[in-house]
Backbone bond lengths (Angstrom), bond angles and torsions (degrees), N, CA, C in turn:
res aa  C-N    CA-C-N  psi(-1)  N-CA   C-N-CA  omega(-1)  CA-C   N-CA-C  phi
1 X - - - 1.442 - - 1.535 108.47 -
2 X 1.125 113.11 120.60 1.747 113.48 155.00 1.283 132.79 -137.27
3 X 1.463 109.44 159.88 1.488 119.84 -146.23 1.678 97.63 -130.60
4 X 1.422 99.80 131.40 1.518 107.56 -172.74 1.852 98.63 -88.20
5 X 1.281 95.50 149.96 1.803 90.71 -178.39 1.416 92.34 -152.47
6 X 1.102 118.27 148.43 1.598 104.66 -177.91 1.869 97.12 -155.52
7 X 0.997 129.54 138.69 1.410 113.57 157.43 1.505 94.75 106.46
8 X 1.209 105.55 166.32 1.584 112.12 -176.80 1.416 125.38 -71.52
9 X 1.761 113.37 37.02 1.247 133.59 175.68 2.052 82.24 -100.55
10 X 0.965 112.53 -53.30 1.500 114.66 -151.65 1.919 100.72 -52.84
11 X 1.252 118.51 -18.60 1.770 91.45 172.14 1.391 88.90 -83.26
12 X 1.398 127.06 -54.71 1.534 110.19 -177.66 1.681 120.28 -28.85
13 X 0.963 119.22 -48.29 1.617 123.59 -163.95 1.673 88.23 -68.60
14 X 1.591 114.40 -68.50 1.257 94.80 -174.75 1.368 144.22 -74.39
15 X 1.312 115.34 -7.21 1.852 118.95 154.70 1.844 98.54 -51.05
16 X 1.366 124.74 -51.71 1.360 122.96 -150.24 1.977 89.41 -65.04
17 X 1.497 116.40 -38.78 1.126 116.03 170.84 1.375 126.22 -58.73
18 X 1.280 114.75 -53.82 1.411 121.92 -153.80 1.958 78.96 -102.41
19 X 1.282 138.59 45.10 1.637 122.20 142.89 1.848 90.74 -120.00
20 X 0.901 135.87 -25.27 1.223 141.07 174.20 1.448 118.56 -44.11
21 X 1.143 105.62 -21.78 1.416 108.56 -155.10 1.960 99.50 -123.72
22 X 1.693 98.57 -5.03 1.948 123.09 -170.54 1.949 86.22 -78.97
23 X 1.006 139.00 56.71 1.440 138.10 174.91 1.448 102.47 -93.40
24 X 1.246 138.18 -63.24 1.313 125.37 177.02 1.577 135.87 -9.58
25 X 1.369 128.39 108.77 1.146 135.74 169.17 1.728 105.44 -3.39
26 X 1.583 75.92 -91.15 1.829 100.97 171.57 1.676 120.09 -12.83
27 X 1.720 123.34 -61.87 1.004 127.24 -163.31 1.560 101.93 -113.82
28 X 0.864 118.80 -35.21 1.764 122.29 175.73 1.541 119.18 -5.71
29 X 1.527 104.73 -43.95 1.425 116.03 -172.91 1.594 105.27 -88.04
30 X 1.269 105.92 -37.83 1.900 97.07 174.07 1.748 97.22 -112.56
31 X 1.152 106.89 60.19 1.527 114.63 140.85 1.119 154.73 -51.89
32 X 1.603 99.64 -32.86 1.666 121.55 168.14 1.600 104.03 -83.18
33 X 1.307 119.60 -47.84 1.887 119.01 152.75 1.727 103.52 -17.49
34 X 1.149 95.47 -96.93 1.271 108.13 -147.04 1.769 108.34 -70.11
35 X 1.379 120.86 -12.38 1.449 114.96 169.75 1.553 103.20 -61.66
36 X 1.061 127.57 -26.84 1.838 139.63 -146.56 1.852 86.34 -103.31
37 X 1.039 117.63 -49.42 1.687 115.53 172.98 1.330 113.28 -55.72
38 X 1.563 117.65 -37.86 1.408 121.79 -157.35 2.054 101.34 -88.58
39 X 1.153 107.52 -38.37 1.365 131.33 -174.64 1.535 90.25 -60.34
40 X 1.334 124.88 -55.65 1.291 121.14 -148.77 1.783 96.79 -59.97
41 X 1.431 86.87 -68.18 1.647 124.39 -167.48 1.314 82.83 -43.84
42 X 1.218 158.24 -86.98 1.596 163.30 162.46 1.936 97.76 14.63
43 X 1.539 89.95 -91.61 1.483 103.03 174.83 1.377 133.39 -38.63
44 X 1.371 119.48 -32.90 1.866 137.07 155.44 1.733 114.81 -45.42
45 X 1.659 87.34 -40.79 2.091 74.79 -179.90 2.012 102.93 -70.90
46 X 1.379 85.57 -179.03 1.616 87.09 172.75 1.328 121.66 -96.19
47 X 1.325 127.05 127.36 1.331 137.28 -149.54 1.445 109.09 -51.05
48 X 1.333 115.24 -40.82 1.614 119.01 170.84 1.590 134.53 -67.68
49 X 1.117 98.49 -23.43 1.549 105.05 -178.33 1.538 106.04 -105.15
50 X 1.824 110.18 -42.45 1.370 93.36 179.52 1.316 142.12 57.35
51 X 1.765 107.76 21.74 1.497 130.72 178.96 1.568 113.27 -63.62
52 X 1.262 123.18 111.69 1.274 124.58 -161.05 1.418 95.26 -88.03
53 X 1.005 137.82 -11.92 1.188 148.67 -149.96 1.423 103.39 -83.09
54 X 1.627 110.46 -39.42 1.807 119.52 169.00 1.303 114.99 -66.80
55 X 1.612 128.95 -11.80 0.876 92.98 164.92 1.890 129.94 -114.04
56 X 1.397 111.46 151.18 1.699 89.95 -155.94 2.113 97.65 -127.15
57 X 1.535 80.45 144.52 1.383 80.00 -176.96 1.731 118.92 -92.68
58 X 1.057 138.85 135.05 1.595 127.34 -175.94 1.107 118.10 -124.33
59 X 1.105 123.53 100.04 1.667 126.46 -178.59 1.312 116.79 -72.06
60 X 1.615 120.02 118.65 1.475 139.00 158.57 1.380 142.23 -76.33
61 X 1.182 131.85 87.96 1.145 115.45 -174.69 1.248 146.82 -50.87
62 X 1.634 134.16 129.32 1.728 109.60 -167.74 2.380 85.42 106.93
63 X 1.466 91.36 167.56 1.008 114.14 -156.97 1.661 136.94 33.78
64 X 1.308 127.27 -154.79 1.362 110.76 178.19 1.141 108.50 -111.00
65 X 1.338 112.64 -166.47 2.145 118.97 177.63 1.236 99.34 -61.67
66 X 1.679 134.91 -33.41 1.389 118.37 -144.21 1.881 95.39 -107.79
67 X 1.310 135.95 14.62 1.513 154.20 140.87 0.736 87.93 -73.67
68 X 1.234 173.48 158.36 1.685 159.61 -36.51 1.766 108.08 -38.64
69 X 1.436 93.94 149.76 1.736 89.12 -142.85 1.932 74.57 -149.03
70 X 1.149 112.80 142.75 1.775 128.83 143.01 1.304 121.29 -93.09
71 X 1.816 81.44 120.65 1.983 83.76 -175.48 1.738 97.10 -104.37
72 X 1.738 108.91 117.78 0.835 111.29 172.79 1.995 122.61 -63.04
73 X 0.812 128.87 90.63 1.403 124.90 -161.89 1.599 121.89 126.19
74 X 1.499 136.29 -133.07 1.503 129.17 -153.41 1.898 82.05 -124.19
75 X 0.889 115.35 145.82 1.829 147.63 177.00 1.471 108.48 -115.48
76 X 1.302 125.67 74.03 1.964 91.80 163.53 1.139 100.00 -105.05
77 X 1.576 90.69 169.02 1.468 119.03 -171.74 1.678 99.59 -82.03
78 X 1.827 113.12 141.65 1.534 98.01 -167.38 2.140 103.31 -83.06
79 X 1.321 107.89 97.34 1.209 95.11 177.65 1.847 132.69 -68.82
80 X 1.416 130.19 18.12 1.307 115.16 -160.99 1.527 80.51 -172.90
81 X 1.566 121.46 165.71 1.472 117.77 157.03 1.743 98.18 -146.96
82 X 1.016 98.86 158.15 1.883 121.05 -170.96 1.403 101.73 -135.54
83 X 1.596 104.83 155.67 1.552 120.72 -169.80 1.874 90.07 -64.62
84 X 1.172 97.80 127.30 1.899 113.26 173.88 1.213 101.43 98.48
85 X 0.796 141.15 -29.15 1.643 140.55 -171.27 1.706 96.54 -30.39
86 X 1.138 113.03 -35.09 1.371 105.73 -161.23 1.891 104.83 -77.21
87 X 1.057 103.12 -8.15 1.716 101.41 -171.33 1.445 107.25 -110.65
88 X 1.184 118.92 15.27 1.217 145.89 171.61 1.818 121.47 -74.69
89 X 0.965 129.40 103.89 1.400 125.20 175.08 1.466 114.87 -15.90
90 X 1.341 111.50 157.58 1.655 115.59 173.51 1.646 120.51 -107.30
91 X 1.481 98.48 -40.28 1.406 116.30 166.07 1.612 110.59 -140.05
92 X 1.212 124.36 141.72 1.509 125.24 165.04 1.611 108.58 -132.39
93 X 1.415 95.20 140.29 1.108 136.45 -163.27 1.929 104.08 -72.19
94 X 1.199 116.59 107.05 1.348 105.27 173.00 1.691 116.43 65.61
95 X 1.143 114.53 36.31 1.745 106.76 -166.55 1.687 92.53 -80.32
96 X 1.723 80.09 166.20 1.575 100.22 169.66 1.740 114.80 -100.74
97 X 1.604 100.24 107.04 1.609 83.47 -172.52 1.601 110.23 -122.27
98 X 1.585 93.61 158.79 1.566 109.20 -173.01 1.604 116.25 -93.94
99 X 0.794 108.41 147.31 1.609 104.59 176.87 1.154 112.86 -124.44
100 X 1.257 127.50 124.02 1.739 129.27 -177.83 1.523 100.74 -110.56
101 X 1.730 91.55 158.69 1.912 111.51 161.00 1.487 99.26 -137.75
102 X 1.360 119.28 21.33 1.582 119.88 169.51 1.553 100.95 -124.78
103 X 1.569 114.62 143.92 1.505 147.84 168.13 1.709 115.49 -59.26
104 X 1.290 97.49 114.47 1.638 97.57 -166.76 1.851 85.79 -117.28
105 X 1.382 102.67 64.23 1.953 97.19 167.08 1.619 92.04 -150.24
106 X 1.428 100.36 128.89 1.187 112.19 149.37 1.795 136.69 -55.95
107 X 1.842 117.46 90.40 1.618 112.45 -155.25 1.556 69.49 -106.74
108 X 2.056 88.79 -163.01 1.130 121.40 -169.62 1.389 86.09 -106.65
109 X 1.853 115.14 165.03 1.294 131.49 170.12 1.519 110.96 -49.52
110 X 1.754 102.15 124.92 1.479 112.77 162.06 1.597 102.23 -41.09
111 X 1.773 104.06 156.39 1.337 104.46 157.49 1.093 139.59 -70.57
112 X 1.582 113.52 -26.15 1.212 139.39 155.21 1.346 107.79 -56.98
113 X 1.303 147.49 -18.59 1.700 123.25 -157.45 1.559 95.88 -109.95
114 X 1.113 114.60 144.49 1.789 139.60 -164.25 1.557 108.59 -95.25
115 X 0.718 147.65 92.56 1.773 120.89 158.65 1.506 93.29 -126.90
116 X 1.709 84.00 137.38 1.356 99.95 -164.83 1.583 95.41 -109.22
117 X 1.263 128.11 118.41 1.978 146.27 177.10 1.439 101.23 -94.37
118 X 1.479 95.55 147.78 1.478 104.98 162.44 1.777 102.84 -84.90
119 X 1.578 101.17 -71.64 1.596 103.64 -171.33 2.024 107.29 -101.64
120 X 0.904 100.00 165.83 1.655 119.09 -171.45 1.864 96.53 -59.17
121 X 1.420 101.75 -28.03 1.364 100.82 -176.97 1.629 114.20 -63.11
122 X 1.331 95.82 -57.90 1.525 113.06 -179.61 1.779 107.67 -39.78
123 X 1.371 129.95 -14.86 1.450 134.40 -165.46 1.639 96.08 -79.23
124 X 1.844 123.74 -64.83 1.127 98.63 143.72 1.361 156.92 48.48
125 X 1.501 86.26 -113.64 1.830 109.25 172.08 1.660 106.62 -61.73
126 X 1.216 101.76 -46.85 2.162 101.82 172.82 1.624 94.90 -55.66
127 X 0.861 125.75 -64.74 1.590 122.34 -159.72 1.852 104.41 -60.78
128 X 1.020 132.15 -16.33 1.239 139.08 -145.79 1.767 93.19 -105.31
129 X 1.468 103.91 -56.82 1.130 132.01 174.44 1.794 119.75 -35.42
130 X 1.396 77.28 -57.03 2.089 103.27 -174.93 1.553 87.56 -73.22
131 X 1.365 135.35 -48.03 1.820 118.86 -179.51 1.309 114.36 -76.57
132 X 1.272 122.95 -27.96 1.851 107.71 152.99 1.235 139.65 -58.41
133 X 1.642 107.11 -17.60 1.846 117.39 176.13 1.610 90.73 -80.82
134 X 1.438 109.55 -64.07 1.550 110.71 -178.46 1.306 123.20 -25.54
135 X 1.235 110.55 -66.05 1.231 123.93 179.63 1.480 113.70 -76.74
136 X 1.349 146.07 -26.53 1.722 134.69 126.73 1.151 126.99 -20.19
137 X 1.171 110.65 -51.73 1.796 126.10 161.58 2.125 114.04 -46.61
138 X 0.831 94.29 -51.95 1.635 121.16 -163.87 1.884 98.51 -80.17
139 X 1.500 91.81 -39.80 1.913 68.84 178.11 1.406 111.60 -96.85
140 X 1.316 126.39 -26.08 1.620 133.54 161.59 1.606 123.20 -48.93
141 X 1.425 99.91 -11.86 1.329 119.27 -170.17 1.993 94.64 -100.65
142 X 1.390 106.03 -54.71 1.218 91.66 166.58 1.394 151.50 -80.56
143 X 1.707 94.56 6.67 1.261 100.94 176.63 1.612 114.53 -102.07
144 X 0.974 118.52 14.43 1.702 140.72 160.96 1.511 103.96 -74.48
145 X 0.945 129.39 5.88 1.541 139.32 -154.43 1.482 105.58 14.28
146 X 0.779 127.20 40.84 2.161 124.99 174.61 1.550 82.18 -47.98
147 X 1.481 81.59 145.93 1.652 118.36 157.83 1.690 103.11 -105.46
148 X 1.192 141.60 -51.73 1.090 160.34 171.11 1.693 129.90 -102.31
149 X 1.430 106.32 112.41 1.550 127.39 -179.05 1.431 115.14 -94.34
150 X 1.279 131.31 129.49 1.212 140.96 162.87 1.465 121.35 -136.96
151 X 1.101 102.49 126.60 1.394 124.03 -175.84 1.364 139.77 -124.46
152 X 0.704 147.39 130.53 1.495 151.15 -165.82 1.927 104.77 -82.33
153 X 1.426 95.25 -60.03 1.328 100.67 177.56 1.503 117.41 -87.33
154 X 1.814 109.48 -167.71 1.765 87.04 -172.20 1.720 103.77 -101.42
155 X 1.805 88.89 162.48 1.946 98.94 -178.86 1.746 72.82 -118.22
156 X 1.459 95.22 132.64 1.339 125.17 -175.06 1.903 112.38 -82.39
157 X 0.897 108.86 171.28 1.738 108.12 168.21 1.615 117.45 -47.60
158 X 1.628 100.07 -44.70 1.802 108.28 -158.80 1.692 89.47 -72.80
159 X 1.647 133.87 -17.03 1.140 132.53 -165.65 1.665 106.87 -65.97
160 X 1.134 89.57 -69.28 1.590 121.12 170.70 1.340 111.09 -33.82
């Protein structure tokens, strides 16, 4: 069955839906909470596709039902911490973010990679070489002004 709703009846229709369904022991009592979480998060996808799939629930341990919060936008979980991390923003507002599939850490030579030297000196100039791409990488990166980095691969200490 479906029902056309259009217009600023449609959060109405769906609170009347989504408290209907607030029966659980657990939440029963903050029902009006969580219909208003569910409504929102609803309304955020795009009206046509309606992929429920974006939206995801994450359970925290510690506080009560009514600390549950809708994050309009991306949530990660903080996986790793580095010296300063702590003076670091918690949430930002509207950032500009970058997304990488290239390695911003200065390693040692793959086992696989060849360079063939005449003298011990010349080794050096390879090493010298590999921190000028790095660091090409690193200031082109900051002149995008990102507030926010994501990466697939790793951003090393010297990134940071």
């Amino acid at each position: 069955m479906a029902v056309t709703v259009g217009g600023t009846n449609k959060r109405d229709f769906l609170s009347k839906v989504a408290a209907t369904v607030m029966t659980s022991k657990l939440i029963k009592q903050n029902a009006e909470f969580f219909t208003k979480m569910v409504v929102d998060a609803v309304l955020t996808l795009d009206q046509e596709d309606l992929n429920e799939k974006l939206i995801g629930v994450r359970k925290i341990s510690g506080g009560s039902l009514t600390d549950s919060l809708f994050v309009d936008g991306a949530a990660f979980k903080k996986t790793f911490s580095y010296a300063g991390f702590e003076q670091q923003p918690k949430s930002i507002i509207k950032p500009k973010i970058v997304c990488l599939n290239v390695e911003l850490e200065q390693k040692a030579e793959k086992d696989n990679a060849e360079v063939r030297i005449e003298h011990a000196s010349e080794h050096q100039v390879v090493v010298d070489a590999e921190w000028q791409i790095n660091q090409e990488k690193l200031e082109a990166l900051y002149e995008t002004g990102a507030e926010v980095i994501l990466s697939k691969l790793p951003i090393g200490d010297i990134a940071i």
